[in-house]
VEXNU-539309 format. One line per 8 residues: their letters; for each residue x, y, z of C-alpha. Coordinates in steps of 0.2 Angstrom, whole numbers, plus 2048, in hexadecimal, padded with zeros to 3 digits. Example, Ala and Ser with C-alpha at 12.3 -4.5 7.8 and 13.67 -1.06 7.14 Angstrom:
2
AS> 83E,7EA,827 | 844,7FB,824 .
END
This chain:
585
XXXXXXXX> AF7,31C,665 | AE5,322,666 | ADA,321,659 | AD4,331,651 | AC2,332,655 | ABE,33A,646 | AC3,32D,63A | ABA,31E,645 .
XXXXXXXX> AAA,327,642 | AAC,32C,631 | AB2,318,62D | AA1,312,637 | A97,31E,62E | A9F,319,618 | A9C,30A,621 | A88,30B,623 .
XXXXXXXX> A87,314,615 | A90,304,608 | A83,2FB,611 | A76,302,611 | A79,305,5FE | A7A,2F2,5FA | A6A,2ED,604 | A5E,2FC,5F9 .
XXXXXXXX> A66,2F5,5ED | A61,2E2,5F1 | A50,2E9,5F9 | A4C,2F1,5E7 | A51,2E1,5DD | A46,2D6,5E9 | A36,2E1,5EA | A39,2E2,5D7 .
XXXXXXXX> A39,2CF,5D5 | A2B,2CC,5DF | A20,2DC,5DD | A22,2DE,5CC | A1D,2D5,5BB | A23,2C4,5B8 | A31,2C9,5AC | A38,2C1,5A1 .
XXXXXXXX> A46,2B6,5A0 | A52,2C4,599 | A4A,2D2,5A2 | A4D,2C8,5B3 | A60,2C1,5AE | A63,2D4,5AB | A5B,2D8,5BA | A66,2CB,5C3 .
XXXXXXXX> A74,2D2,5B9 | A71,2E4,5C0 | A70,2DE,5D2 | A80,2D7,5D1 | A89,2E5,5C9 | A80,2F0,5D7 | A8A,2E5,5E2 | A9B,2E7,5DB .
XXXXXXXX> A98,2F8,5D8 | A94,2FB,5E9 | AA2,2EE,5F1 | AAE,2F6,5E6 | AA9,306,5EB | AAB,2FE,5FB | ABD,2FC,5F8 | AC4,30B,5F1 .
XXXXXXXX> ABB,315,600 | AC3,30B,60B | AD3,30C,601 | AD2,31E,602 | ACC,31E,615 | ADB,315,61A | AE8,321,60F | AE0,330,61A .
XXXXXXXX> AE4,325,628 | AF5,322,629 | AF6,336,61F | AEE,33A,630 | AF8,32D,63B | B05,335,632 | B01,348,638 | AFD,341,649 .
XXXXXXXX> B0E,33C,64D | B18,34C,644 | B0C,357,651 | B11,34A,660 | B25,34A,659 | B22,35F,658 | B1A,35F,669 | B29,355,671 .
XXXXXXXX> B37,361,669 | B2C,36E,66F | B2D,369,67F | B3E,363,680 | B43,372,678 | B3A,37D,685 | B42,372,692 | B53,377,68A .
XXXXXXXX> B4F,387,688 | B4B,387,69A | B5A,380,69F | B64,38B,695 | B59,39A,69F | B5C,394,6B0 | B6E,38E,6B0 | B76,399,6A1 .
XXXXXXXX> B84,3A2,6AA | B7D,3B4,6A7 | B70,3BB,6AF | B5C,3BE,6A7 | B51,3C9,6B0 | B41,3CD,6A8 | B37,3DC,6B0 | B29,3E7,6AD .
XXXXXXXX> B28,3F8,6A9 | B28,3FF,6BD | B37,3F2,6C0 | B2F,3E5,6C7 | B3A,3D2,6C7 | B2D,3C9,6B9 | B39,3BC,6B6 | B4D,3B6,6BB .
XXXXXXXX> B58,3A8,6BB | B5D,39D,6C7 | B72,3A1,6C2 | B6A,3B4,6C2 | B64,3B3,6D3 | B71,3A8,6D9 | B7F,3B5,6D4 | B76,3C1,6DF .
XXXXXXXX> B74,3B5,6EE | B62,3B4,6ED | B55,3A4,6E7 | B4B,3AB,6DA | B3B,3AC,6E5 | B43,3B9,6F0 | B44,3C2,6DE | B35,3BF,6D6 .
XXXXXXXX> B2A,3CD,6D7 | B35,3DB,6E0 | B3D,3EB,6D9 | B4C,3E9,6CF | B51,3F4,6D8 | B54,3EA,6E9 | B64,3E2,6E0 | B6E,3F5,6DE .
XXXXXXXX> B74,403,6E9 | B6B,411,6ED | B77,41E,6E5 | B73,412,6D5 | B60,412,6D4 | B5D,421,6CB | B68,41C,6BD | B61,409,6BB .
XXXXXXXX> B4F,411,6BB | B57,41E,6AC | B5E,411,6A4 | B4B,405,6A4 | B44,416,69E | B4D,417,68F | B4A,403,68B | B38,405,68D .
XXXXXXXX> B38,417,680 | B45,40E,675 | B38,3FD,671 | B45,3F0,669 | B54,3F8,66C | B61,3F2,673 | B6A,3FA,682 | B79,3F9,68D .
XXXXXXXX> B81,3FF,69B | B8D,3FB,6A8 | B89,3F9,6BC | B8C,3F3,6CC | B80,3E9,6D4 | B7D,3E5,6E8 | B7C,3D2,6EF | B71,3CC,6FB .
XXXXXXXX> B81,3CB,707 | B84,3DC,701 | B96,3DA,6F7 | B95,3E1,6E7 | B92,3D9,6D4 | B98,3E3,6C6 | B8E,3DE,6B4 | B8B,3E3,6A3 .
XXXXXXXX> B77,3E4,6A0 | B71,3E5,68F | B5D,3E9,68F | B4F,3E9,683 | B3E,3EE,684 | B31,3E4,67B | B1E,3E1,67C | B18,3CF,67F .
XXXXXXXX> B05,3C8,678 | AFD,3D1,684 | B03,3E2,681 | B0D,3E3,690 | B1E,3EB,68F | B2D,3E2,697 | B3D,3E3,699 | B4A,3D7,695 .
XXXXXXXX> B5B,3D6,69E | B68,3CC,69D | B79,3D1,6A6 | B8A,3CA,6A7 | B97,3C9,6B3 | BA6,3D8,6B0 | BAD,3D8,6C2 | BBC,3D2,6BF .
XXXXXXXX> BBE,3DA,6AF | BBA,3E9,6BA | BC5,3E5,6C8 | BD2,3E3,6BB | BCE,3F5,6B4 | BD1,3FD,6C5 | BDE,3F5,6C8 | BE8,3F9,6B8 .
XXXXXXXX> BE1,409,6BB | BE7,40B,6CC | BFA,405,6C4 | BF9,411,6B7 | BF4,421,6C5 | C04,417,6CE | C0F,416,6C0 | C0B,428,6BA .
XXXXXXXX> C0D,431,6CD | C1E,427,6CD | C23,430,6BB | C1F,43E,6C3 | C27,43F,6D3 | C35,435,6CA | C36,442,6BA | C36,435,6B0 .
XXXXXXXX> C2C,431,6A2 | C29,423,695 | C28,420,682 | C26,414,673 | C2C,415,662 | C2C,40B,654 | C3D,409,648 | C39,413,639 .
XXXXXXXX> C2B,41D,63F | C27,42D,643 | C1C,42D,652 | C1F,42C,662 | C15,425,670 | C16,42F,681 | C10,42F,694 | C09,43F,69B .
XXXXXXXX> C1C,442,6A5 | C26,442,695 | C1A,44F,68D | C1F,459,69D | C2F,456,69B | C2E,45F,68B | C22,469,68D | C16,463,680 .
XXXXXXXX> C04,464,682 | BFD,453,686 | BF7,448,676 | BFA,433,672 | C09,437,667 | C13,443,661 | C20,442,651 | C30,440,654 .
XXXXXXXX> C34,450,649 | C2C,45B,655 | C37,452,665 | C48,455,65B | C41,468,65A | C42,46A,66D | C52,461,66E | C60,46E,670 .
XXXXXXXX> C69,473,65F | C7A,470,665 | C73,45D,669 | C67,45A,65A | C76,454,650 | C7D,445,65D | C68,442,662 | C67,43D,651 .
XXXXXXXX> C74,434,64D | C6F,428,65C | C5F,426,656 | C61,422,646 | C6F,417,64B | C60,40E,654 | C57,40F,647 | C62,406,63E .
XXXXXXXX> C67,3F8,648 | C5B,3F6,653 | C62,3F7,662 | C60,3FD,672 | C68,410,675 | C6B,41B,685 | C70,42D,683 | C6F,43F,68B .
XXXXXXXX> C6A,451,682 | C63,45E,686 | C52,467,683 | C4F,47A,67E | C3F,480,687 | C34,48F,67E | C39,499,68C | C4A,495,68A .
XXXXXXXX> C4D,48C,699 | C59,47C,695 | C54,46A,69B | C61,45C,69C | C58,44C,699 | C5F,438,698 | C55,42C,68E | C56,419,68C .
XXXXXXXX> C4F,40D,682 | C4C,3F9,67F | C48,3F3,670 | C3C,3E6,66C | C37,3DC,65E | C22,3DE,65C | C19,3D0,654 | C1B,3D6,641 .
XXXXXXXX> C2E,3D5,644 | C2E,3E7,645 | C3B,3F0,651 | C32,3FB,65F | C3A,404,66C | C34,406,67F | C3F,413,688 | C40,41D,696 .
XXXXXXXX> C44,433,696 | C48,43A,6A7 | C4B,44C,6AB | C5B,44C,6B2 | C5C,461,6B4 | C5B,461,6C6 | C69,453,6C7 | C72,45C,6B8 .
XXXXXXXX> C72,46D,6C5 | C78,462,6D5 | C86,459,6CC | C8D,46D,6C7 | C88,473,6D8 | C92,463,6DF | CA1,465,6D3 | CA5,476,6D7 .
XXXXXXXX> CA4,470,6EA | CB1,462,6E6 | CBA,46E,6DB | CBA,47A,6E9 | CBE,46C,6F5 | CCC,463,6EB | CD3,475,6E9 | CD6,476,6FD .
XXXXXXXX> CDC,464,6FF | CEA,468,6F0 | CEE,477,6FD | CF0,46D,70B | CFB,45F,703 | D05,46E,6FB | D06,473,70C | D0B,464,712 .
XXXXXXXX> D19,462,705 | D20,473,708 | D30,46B,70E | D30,461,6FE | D2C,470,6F1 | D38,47C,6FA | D45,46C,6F6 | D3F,469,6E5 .
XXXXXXXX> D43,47E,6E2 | D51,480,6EB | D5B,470,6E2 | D5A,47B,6D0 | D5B,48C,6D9 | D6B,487,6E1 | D73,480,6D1 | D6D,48E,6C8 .
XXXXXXXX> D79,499,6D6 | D85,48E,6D6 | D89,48C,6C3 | D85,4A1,6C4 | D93,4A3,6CE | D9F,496,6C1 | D99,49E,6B4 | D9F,4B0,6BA .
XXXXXXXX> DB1,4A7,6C1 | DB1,4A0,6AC | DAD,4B3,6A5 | DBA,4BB,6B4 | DC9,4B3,6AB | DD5,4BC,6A3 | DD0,4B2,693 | DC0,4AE,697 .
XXXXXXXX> DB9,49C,693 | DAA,49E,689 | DA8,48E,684 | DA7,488,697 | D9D,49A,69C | D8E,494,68C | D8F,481,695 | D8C,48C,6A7 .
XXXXXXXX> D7E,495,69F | D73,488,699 | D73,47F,6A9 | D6D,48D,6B2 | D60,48F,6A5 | D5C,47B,6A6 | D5B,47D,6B8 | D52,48E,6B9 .
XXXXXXXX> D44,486,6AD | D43,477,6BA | D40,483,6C8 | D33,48B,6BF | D2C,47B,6B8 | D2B,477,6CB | D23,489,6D0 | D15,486,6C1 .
XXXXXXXX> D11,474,6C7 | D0E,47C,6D7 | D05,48B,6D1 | CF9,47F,6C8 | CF7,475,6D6 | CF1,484,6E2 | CE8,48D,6D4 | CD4,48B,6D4 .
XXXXXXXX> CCF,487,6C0 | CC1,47D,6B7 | CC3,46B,6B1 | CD0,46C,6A1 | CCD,45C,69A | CDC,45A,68B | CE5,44A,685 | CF6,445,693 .
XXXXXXXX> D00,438,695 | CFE,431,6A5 | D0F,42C,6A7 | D14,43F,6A6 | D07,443,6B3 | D10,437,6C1 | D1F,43D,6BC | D18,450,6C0 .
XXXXXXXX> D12,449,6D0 | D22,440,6D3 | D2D,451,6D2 | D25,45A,6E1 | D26,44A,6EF | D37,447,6EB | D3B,44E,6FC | D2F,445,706 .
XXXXXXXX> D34,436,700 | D46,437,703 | D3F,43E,714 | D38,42E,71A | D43,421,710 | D36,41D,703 | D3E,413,6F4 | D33,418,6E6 .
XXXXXXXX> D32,40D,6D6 | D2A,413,6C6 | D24,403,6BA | D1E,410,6AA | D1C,409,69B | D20,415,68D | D14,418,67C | D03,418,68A .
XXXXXXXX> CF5,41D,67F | CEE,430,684 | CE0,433,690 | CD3,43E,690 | CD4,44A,6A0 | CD8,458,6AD | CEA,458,6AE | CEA,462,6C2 .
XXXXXXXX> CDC,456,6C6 | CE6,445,6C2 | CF6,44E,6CA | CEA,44F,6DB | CE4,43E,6DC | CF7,437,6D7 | CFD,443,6E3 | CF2,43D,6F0 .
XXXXXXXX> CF4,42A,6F1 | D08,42F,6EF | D05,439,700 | CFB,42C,708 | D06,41D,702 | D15,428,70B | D0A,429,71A | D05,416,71B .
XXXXXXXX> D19,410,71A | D1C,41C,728 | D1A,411,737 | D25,404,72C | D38,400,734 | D39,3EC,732 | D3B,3EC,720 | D3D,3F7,710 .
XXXXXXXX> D31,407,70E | D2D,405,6FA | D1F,40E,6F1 | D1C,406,6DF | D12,412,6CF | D0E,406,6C3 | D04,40D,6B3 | CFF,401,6A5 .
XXXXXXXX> CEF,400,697 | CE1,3F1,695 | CD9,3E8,688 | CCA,3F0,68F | CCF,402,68A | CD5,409,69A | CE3,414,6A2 | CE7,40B,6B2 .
XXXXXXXX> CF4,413,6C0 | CF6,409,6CD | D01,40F,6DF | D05,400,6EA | D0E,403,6FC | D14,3F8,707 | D0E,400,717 | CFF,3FB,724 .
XXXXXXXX> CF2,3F6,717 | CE0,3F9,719 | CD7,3F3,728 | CC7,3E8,723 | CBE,3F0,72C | CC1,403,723 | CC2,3F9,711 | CB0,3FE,70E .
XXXXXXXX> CB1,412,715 | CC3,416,70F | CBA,422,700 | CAF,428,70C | CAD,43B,70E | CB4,442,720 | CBC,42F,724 | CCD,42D,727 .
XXXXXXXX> CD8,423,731 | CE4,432,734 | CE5,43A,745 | CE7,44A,73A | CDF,447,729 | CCE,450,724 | CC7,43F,71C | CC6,447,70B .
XXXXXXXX> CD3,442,6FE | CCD,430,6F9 | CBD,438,6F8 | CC3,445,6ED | CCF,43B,6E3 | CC0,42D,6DF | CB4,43D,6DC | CC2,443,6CF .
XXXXXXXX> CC5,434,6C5 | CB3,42F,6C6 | CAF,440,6BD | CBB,437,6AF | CB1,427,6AB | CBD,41E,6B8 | CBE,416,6C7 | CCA,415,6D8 .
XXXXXXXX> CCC,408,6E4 | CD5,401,6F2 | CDB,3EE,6F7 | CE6,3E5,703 | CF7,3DD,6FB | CFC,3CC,6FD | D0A,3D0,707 | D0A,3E1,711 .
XXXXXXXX> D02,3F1,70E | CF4,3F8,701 | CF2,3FB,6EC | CE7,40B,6E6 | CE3,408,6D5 | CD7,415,6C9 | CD5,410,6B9 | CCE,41D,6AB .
XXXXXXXX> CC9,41B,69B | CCF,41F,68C | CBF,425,682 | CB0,42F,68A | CA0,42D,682 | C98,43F,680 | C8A,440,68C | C7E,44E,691 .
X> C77,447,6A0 .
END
């Protein structure tokens, strides 16, 4: 360590001074002695005694300034080394600090009031693709697009009017290989020591945040056309709450101005009165339980336009345990008006088809009149022959005229069936029996099956609980895999023509009626086009009664299809339940 400079001369000089003390001193005693009267012996042993007491005084004087010299030494000493420790954390801090400047990953730009680079970082101009000499000293500038330039110089105007305040902005900068850097800056003005105004900058790196912004941007404009074009709009409720969350397409759909939410007592509002009831009962049934729902209803607009709409929901648990709801509404109108438009078609279609298989068993309906016409002649003509007596048998004449009445009420009961069959009406949906259905059916191919040696067994289990449908419309499709179960065993010589109707109920809730021949089957290859409209394997046949008859029963909750036996020939079955949920849709 160096010795303070200072102190070495300020020792060297207390230390003449002792000195110089002591020898006055010894200089005064001895020009005294000799000089001076011969003293006497007292007056010289007190001189002797003062000389020495000079001595101590001044070496103890000596002592306690060097005492007091070496304290404000090592106090000094002491100083010395605090300002060398402070100067080293100086330093090392500045190196830190330095450190923390060039390699920090944000970027630092310091500039002056006309833009000019004063200052940047080696990450700063590394993101850029530029060593910080290329930077140093240009415009700020150089590092944005042109279309940009006027809104970065805005933006320094307003740090430099704004001293102290801090300012932010987002914006995309321009690399040296000219892809682009999106950043947040945040900027503030301040004046240095020399009264200079600057600008410090520091940016960070958003281009992904960005990207990720567009692109969830670019989702929702995607997701929102889709709703659009699709009709359909989403929601989210919360179990218990009143307000519900809704995209742009399900305001359309109900005609609401646009807004983040909407309470659910305005919704029920614009739901149709006649559905309010059954709307609300669903939701508060989910309400309740928590658990998921799907239902149609309609909508009364202010115009009073109708809207039939079919919403769904999911329920989720959110993280307070709470039950939320994120569902689906789709404007179903224009399918709602295609499905009637397509149902009268059908109607209209199934209307001929019943013609022409009523045509077809003309034989067998003139057979099925003819058997009670002729009984009602025959028993007339007994009757008279009982009444023509000389006593007339009046008990035997009564019998006569109840059979005629039985067998007139089966002609007509014949005519009716007929009548039904050919007559155009709307769907009828009432409780039957299906059993009595088949045996409806049954009565008017008993010709044709006599005709073509058709053994017909009936499996009908009585007590068959009730189903919920069109009673001409269930007599169509029966009557038409009867028809083409008779057609099938045609061809047949080798063995026994034998059509089977079996009727019978599941565990599941369903009707099932199941007509099984023992004809040519089903080809593999036809399996899959059988219900297809205008396809058939008849030379003759239009290609429209599976279509029809799976139309029909698919209007009734159910289903119709079609498989090879075992052994020869082919089963159609349709199956229709026995409870239809109410639905608008």
């Amino acid at each position: 360590m160096m010795r303070n400079p200072t102190m070495s001369s300020w020792r060297s000089a207390e230390q003449w001074l002792l000195g110089g003390m002591a020898l006055a001193l010894a200089a005064a005693a001895c020009i005294w002695l000799i000089l001076g009267p011969a003293p006497t012996a007292p007056a010289y042993l007190v001189a002797v005694v003062l000389l020495v007491a000079a001595l101590v005084a001044s070496l103890i004087m000596m002592r306690l300034v060097g005492t007091a010299r070496r304290e404000l030494e090592a106090v000094l000493r002491g100083r010395t080394r605090s300002e060398e420790r402070a100067i080293e954390a100086l330093r090392n801090s500045e190196a830190q600090w330095k450190e923390v400047f060039e390699h920090n990953p944000v970027m630092y730009f310091m500039v002056d009031a006309t833009g000019t680079v004063l200052s940047v970082n080696t990450f700063g101009a590394a993101q850029l693709g530029y060593s910080v000499n290329e930077l140093l000293g240009q415009s700020v500038l150089k590092v944005f697009s042109a279309e940009d330039r006027q809104m970065v110089q805005s933006n320094v105007a307003v740090c430099l009017g704004n001293i102290g305040r801090t300012h932010s902005w987002e914006i995309c900068k321009i690399r040296k290989d000219g892809s682009t850097l999106w950043v947040r800056e945040n900027a503030k003005a301040v004046r240095r020591l020399d009264d200079q105004l600057i600008v410090l900058i520091a940016c960070e790196d958003i281009t992904e945040r960005k990207q990720a912004e567009n692109a969830l941007r670019q989702s929702e404009m995607y997701l929102a056309e889709a709703q659009r074009l699709s009709r359909t709009g989403s929601f989210g409720w919360r179990a218990g709450s009143d307000e519900i969350i809704r995209s742009e397409e399900t305001f359309r759909i109900f005609g609401f101005d646009k807004a983040p939410s909407v309470k659910l007592a305005t919704v029920m509002q614009r739901v149709h009165p006649d559905d309010r009831v059954r709307v609300q009962r669903t939701i508060d049934r989910a309400s309740s339980d928590g658990k998921e729902f799907e239902h149609g209803y309609r909508l009364l607009m202010p115009d009073g336009s109708v809207k039939y709409v079919h919403a769904a929901a999911h329920a989720v648990t959110d993280a307070s345990g709470g039950i939320e709801f994120v569902g689906a509404v789709t404007d179903v109108t224009a399918r709602r008006q295609a499905e009637v438009e397509l149902h009268e078609a059908q109607v209209n279609l199934a209307h001929v088809t019943r013609v022409t298989a009523l045509g077809e068993l003309a034989a067998s309906i003139a057979h099925e009149v003819n058997q009670p016409l002729a009984a009602v002649v025959t028993n007339a003509a007994a009757c008279q022959r009982w009444l023509g007596r000389e006593t007339p048998d009046l008990k035997e004449a009564r019998g006569t005229l109840e059979a005629i009445i039985k067998d007139a009420n089966r002609a007509g009961e014949v005519i009716q069936r007929v009548r039904a069959l050919v007559n155009k009406t709307t769907d009828q949906k009432t409780p039957l029996d299906i059993n009595e259905v088949v045996k409806d059916v049954i009565s008017l191919v008993q010709h044709e099956l006599l005709n073509h040696r058709v053994l017909l067994r009936l499996e009908l289990p009585p007590a068959l609980p009730p189903v919920l449908a069109d009673r001409i419309q269930l007599q169509q499709v029966v009557l038409n895999l009867v028809i083409n179960g008779i057609e099938a065993m045609h061809p047949v010589t080798d063995r026994p023509r034998e059509l089977i109707i079996r009727t019978s109920h599941d565990d599941a809730g369903h009707i099932a009626v199941m007509v099984k021949d023992c004809g040519v089957g089903v080809a593999t290859d036809h399996a899959d086009r059988l219900f297809d409209a205008f396809f058939t394997t008849k030379s003759g046949g239009m290609g429209m009664g599976l279509s029809i008859c799976r139309s029909i029963v698919g209007a009734h909750g159910g289903w119709l299809s079609a498989s090879g036996n075992a052994g020869p020939g082919a089963t159609f079955q349709f199956t229709l339940p026995l409870r239809q949920e109410e639905s608008a849709s």
